[in-house]
C-alpha positions as CSV (number, residue, x, y, z in Angstrom):
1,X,55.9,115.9,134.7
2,X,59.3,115.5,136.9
3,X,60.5,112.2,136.5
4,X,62.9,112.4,139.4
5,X,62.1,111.7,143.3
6,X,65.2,113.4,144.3
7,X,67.8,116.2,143.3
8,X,71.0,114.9,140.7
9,X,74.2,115.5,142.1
10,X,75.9,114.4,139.4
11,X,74.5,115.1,135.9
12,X,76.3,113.6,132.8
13,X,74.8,115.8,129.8
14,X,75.8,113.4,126.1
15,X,76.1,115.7,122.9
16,X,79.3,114.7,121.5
17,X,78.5,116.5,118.1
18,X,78.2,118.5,116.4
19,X,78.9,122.0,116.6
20,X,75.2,123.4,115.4
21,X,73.9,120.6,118.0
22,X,76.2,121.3,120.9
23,X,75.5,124.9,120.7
24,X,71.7,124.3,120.5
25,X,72.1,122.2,123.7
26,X,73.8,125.1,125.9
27,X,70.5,126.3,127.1
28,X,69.9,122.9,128.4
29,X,72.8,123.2,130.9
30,X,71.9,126.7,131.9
31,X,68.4,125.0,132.8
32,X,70.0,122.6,134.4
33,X,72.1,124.7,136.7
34,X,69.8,127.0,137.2
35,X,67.5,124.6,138.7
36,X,70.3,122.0,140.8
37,X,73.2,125.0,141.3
38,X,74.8,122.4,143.7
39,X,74.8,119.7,140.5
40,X,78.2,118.2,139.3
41,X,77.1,118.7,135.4
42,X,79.2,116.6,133.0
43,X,79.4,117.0,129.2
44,X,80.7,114.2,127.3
45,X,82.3,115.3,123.7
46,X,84.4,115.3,121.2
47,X,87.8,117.4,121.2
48,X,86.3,119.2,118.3
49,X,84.1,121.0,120.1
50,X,85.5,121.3,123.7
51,X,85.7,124.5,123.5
52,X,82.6,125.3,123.0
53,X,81.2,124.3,126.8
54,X,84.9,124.4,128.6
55,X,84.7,127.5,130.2
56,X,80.5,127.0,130.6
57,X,79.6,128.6,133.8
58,X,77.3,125.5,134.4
59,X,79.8,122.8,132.8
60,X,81.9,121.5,136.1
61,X,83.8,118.7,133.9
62,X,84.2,117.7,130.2
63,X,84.2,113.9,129.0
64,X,86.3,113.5,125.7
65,X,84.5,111.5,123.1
66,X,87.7,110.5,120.5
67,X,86.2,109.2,117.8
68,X,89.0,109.4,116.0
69,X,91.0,107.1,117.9
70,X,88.9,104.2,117.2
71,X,89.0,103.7,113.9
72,X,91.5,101.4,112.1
73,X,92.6,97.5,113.0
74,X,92.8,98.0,116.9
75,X,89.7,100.6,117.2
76,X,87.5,98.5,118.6
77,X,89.6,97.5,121.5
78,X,90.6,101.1,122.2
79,X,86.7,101.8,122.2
80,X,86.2,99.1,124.5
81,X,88.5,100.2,126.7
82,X,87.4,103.9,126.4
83,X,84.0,102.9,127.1
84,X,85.3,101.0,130.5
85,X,85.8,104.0,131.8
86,X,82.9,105.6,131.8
87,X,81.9,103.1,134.2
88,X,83.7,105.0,136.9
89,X,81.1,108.7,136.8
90,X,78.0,107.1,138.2
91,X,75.9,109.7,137.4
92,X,72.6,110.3,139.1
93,X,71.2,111.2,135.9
94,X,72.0,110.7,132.3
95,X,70.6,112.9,129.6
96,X,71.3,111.2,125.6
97,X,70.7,114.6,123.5
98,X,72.6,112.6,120.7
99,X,69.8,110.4,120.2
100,X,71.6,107.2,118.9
101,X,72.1,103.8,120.1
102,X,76.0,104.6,120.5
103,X,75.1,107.8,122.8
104,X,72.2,105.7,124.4
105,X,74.7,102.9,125.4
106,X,77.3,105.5,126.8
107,X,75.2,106.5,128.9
108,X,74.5,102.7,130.2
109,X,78.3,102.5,129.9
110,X,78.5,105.7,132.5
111,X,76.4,103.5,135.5
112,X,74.1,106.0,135.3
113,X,70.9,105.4,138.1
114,X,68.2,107.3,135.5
115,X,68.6,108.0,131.8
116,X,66.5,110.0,129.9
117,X,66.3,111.2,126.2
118,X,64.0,112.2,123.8
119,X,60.9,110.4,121.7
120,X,62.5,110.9,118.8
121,X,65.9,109.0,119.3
122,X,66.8,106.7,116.4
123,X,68.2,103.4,115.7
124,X,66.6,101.9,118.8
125,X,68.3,104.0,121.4
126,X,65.0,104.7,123.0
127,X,65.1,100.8,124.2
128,X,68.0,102.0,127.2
129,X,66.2,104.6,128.0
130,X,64.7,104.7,131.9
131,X,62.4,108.4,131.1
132,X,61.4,109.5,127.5
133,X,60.2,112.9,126.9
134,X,57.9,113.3,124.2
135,X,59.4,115.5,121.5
136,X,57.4,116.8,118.2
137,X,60.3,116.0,115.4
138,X,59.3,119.2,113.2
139,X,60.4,121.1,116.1
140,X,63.2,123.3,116.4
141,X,66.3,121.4,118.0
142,X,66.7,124.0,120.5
143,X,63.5,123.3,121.4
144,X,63.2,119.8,121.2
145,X,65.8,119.6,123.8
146,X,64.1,122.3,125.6
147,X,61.5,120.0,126.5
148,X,63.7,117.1,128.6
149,X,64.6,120.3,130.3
150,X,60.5,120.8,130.8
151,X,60.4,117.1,131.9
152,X,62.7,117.2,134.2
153,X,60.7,119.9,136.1
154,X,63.2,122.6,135.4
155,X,62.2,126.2,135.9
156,X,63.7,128.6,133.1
157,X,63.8,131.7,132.2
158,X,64.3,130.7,128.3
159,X,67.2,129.6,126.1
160,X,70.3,131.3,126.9
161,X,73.5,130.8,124.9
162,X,76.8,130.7,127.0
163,X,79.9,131.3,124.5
164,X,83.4,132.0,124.8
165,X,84.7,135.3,124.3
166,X,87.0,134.0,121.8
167,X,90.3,135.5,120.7
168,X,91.0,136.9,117.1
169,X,93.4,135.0,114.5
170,X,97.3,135.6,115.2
171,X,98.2,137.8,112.6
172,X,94.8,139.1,111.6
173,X,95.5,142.5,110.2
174,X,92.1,144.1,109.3
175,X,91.0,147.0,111.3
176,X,88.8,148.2,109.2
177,X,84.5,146.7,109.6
178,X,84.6,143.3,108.0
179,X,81.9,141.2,106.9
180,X,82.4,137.5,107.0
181,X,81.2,134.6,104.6
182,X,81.0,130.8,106.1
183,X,80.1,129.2,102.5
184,X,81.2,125.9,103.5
185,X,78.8,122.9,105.3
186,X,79.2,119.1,105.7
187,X,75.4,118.2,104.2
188,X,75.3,117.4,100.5
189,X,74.5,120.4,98.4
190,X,74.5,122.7,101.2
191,X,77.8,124.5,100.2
192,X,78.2,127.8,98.5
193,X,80.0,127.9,95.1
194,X,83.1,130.0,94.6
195,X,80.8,131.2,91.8
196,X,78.2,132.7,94.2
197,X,80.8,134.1,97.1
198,X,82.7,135.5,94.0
199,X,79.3,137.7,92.9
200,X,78.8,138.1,97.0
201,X,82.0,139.3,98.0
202,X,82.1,142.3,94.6
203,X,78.4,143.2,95.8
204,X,80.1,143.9,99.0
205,X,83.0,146.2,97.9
206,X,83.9,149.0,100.6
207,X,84.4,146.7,103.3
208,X,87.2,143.9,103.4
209,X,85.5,140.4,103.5
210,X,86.9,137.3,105.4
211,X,86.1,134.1,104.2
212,X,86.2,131.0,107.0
213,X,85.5,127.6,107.9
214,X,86.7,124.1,106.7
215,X,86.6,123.7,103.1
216,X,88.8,123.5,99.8
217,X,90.5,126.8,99.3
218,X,88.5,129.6,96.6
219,X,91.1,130.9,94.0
220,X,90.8,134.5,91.9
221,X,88.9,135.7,94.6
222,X,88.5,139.9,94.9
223,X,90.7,142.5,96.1
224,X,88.5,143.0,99.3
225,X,88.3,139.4,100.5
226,X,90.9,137.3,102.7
227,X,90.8,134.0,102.6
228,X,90.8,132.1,106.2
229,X,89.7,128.9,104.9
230,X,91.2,126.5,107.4
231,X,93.3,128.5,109.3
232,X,90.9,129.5,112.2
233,X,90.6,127.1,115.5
234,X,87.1,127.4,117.4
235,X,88.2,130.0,119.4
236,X,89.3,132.3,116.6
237,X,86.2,131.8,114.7
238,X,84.2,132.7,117.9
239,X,86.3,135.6,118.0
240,X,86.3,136.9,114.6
241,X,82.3,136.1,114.7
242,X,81.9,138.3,117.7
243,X,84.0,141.5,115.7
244,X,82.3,140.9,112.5
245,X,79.9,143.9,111.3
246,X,77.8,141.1,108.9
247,X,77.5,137.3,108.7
248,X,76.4,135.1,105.9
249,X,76.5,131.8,106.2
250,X,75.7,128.5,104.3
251,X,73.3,126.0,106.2
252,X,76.3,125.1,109.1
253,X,77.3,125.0,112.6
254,X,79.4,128.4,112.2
255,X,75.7,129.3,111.2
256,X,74.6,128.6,114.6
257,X,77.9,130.0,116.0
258,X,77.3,133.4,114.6
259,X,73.6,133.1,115.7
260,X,73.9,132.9,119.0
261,X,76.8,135.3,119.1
262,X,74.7,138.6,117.0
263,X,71.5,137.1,115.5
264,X,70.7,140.5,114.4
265,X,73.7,140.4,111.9
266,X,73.6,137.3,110.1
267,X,71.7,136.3,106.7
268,X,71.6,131.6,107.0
269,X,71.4,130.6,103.4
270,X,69.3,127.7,103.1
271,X,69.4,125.7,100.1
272,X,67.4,122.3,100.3
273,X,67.3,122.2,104.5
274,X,64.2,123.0,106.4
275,X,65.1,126.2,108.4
276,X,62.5,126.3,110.9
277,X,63.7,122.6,112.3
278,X,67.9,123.3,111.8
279,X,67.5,126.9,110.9
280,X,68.7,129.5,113.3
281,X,67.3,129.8,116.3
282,X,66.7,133.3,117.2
283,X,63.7,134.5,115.5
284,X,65.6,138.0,114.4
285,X,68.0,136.7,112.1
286,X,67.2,136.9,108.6
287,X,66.9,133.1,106.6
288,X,67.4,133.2,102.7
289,X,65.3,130.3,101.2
290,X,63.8,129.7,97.1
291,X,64.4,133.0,96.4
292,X,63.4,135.2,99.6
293,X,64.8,136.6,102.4
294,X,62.5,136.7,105.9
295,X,63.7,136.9,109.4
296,X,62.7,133.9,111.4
297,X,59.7,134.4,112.8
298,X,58.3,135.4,109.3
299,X,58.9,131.5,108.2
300,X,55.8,129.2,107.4
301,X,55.1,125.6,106.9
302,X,56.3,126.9,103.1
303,X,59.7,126.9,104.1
304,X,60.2,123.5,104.8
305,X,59.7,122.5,101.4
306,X,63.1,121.6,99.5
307,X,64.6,125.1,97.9
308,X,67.2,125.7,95.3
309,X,70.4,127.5,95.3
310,X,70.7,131.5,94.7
311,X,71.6,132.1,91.3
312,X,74.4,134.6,91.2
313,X,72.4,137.7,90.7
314,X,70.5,137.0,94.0
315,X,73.9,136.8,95.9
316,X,74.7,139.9,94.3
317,X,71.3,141.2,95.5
318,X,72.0,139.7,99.4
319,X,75.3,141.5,99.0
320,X,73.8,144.8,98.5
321,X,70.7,144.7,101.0
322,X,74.0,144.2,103.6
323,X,75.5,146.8,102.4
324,X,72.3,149.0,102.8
325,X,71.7,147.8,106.4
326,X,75.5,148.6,107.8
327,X,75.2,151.9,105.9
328,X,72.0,153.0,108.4
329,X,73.8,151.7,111.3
């Protein structure tokens, strides 16, 4: 069903975090333009993740969510005032991809004639909502927000991941194939240990190893790894994603990042997390859960069941079934 009677000029496209959900909601601007190529699209954000839709070849504008800035004593007035000025976009449309009342009431904020979002919005959000497209929760974010793009009567040829080239790490002096390990994620109990990337990163000797991401530093690491903890902007990740022979990642959004950039070169570690809902999205990448590896589309209803973490003999195993891959490439 297309809930509009006439064309959007101006769309104002919320997903202000975070990075595995931004980049799952690319496809949705694609759609978007795609389908209204004279649209104004809007994406409101945080500076985090910018750069992730910046140079979008749909994306005409982005909105800076700073979150930051409004905590403290005076917060609340600077988010008043921040919110004030939304009032001046006026969108024709308004899609809340966020899914919370703070999103739902930017959008509201923003003037907007029509906004839509999804049946599954939380803490009430639904309430300021003019169009609701029905969602099934289990579902795959990417294709959860898919389906506003299906509601909206939008004609596409599929998801399609628009990303930066990137740029590599000043100073990054490997020139030899490296394989990078993200271990690090936000969710409780999603990280690696320095245990595990330890017994990874010695099942992987021959090729140098690059550890990145946001995380505490990993000390006595091996001769072959080089610690980026830290020390890589969003740009440089992309680009050091995009040149590495082998990904394995924790449960993360660099999980994502690397999965839309070579999905056929990345093991996602899942621990407790349900892959087929927040797993990657491309159904050749390979997903480690409770003891087994399976590419995507190989997962069943199993999966979603809560998992454990690899003991360090099963890194060591992931470690060598890379190896054996890059060695018949």
């Amino acid at each position: 069903m297309n809930f509009l009677l006439h064309p959007p000029r101006h769309i104002l496209l919320i997903k202000p975090s975070s990075m595995g959900d931004v980049i799952h909601a690319l496809p949705v601007a694609t759609a978007l333009h795609e389908t209204w190529p004279e649209a104004e699209i809007s994406w409101l954000i945080q500076p985090a993740f910018k750069d992730l839709v910046e140079s979008h070849p749909a994306i005409s504008k982005t909105i800076l969510f700073p979150r930051e800035e409004f905590r403290g004593f005076f917060g609340g007035i600077r988010a008043l005032k921040w919110a004030n000025s939304l009032g001046n976009l006026k969108p024709d449309l308004a899609l809340d991809l966020q899914g919370l009342l703070r999103s739902a009431l930017m959008a509201r904020a923003a003037r907007a004639d029509d906004v839509m979002g999804l049946s599954d919005a939380r803490e009430g959000a639904s309430f300021f909502y003019s169009s609701i497209a029905t969602v099934n929760p289990n579902n795959h974010a990417v294709v959860r927000y898919m389906a506003l793009v299906k509601a909206l009567g939008c004609v596409s040829s599929g998801p399609i991941f628009h990303l930066p080239s990137g740029k590599m790490p000043l100073n990054f002096a490997i020139q030899t194939p490296f394989i990078v390990i993200h271990p690090y994620a936000r969710g409780h109990g999603k990280n690696l240990t320095q245990e595990q990337v330890i017994a990874l990163a010695r099942a992987l000797m021959g090729f140098s190893v690059v550890i990145v991401g946001q995380g505490k530093k990993m000390e006595n690491l091996p001769e072959n790894v080089s610690d980026w903890t830290g020390r890589t902007s969003v740009l440089e990740l992309i680009g050091l994603l995009r040149k590495a022979s082998f990904v394995l990642s924790s449960d993360s959004g660099p999980m994502h990042l690397a999965a839309a950039l070579q999905p056929e070169r990345l093991i996602a570690i899942h621990l407790w997390s349900d892959p087929l809902r927040i797993g990657p999205w491309p159904l050749e990448s390979l997903v480690w859960k409770h003891g087994q590896l399976k590419l995507h589309h190989q997962l069943t209803e199993e999966s979603r069941l809560p998992g454990r973490t690899p003991s360090l003999e099963e890194m060591s195993a992931l470690g060598r079934f890379v190896l054996a891959k890059l060695n018949k490439i």
